[in-house]
C-alpha positions in Angstrom: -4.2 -11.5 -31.0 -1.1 -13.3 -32.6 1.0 -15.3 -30.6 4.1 -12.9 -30.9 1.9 -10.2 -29.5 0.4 -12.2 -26.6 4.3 -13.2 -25.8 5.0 -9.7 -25.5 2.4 -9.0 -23.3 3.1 -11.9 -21.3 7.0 -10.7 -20.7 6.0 -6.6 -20.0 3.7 -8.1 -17.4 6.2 -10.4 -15.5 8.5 -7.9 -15.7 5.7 -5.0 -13.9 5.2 -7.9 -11.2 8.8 -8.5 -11.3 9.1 -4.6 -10.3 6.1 -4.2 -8.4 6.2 -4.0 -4.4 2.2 -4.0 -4.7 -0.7 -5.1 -6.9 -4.2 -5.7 -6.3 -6.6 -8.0 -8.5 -10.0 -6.3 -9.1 -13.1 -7.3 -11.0 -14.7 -3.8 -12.3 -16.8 -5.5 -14.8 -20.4 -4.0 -14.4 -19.2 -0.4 -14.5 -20.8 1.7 -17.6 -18.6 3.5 -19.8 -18.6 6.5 -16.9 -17.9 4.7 -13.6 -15.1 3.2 -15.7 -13.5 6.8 -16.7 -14.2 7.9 -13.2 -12.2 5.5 -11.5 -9.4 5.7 -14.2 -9.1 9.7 -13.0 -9.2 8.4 -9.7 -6.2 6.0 -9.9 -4.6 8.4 -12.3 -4.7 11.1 -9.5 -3.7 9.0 -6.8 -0.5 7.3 -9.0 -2.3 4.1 -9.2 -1.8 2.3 -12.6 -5.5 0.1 -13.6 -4.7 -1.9 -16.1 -7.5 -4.6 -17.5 -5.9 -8.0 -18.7 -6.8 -11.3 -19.6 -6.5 -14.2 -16.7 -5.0 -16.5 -18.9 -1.9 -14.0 -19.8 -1.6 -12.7 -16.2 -1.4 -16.0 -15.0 1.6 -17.0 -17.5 2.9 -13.7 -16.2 2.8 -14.3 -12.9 4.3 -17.6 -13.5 7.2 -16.1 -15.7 8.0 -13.3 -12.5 10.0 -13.2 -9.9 7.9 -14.2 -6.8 5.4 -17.0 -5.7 1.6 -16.2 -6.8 0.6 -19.7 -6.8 -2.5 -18.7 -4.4 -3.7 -15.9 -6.4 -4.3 -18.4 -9.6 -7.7 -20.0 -8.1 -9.1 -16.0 -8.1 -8.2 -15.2 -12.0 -11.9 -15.9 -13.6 -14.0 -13.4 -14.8 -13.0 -9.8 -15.6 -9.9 -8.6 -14.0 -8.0 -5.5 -13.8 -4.9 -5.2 -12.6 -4.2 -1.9 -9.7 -0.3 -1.3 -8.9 0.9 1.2 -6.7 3.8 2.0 -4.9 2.2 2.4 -1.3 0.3 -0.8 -0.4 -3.1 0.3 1.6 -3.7 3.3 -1.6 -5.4 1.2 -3.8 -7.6 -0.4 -0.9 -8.8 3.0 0.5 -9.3 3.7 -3.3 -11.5 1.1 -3.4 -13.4 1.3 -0.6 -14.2 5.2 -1.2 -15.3 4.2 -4.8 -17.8 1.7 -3.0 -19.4 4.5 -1.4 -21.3 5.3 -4.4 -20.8 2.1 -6.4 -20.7 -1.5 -5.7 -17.7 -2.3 -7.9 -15.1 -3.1 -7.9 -14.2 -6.0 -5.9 -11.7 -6.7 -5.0 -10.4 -10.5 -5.9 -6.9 -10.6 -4.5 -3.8 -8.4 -3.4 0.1 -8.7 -3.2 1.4 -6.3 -1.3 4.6 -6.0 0.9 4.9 -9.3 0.1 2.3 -10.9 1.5 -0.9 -12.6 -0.1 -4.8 -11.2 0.3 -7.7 -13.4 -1.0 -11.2 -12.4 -1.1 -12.9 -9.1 -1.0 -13.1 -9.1 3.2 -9.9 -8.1 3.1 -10.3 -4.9 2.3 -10.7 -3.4 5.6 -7.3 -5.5 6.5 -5.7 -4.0 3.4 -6.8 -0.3 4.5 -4.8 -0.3 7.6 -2.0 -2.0 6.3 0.9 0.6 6.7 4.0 0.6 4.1 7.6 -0.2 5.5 8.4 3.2 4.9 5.5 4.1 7.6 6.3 1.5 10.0 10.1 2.8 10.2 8.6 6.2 10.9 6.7 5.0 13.8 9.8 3.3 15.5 12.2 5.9 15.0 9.7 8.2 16.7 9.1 5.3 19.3 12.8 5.2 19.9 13.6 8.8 19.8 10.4 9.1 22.7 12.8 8.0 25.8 15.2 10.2 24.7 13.6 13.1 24.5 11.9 12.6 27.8 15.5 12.2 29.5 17.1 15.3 27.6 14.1 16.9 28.7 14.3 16.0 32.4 18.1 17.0 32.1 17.1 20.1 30.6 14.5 21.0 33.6 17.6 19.9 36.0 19.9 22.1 34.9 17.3 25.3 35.4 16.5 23.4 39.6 20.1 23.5 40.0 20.8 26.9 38.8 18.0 28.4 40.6 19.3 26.3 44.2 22.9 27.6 43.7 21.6 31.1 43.2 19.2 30.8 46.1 22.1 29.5 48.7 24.4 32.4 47.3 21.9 35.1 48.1 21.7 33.3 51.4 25.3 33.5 52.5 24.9 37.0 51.6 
């Protein structure tokens, strides 16, 4: 590869880290020419973009982006493929439901919401991770909980106060 293309490489790279909210490093070396295409359908239906790469030009990538990957350098030996994806735990649970069958891949490291994994026991942390996106979900509803249980109670009120007004009324009849 001439230097000009390896320089162009280099720069689309930093800017997909520059642009990417998540990205996990996986070694899928070991998978035949099938498990390969399988797990490419499988990230292609799940919008998860595998790309393979060289360590030396992801690391003068990651060096060139926006973003501090200083403790994902150690992890860039052997082969690596790069997983990017726009919800952080998708490429994890696509992992670990590839590993049912297969051993590979394993994963190496992972950026995602901004926040460093190393090492392949992470996975299981990396499942349950939820996006920012989820976690404003589950405190609007946690907010929204008191309040419905007071416009609720109001609501039941309202029907005990009819129903004693229209008891005394009948009374004084």
């Amino acid at each position: 590869m001439k230097r000009e293309d390896k320089n162009q490489v280099i720069e689309q790279l930093a800017i997909t880290l520059t642009e990417a909210k998540n990205f996990y490093i996986a070694d899928i070396g070991g998978l035949d020419a099938d498990q390969t295409s399988a797990l490419r359908r499988s990230c292609f239906k799940q919008d998860v973009k595998l790309m393979v790469v060289k360590n030396t030009l992801l690391r003068k990538a990651m060096e060139k982006a926006e973003g501090n990957f200083d403790e994902l350098y150690p992890i860039l030996a052997g082969p690596t493929s790069l997983m990017i994806s726009d919800v952080g735990n998708k490429p994890a649970r696509m992992i670990k439901e590839f590993r049912k069958k297969m051993e590979r891949p394993i994963l190496k490291g992972a950026f995602v919401e901004e926040g460093i994994y190393i090492g392949d026991d992470q996975l299981d942390t990396l499942v349950a991770v939820k996006s920012k996106e989820e976690l404003l979900g589950d405190l609007i509803a946690l907010l929204q909980s008191p309040l419905r249980n007071v416009l609720h109670s109001l609501d039941s009120g309202k029907n005990i106060l009819a129903g004693v007004v229209k008891t005394l009324s009948e009374r004084e009849s």
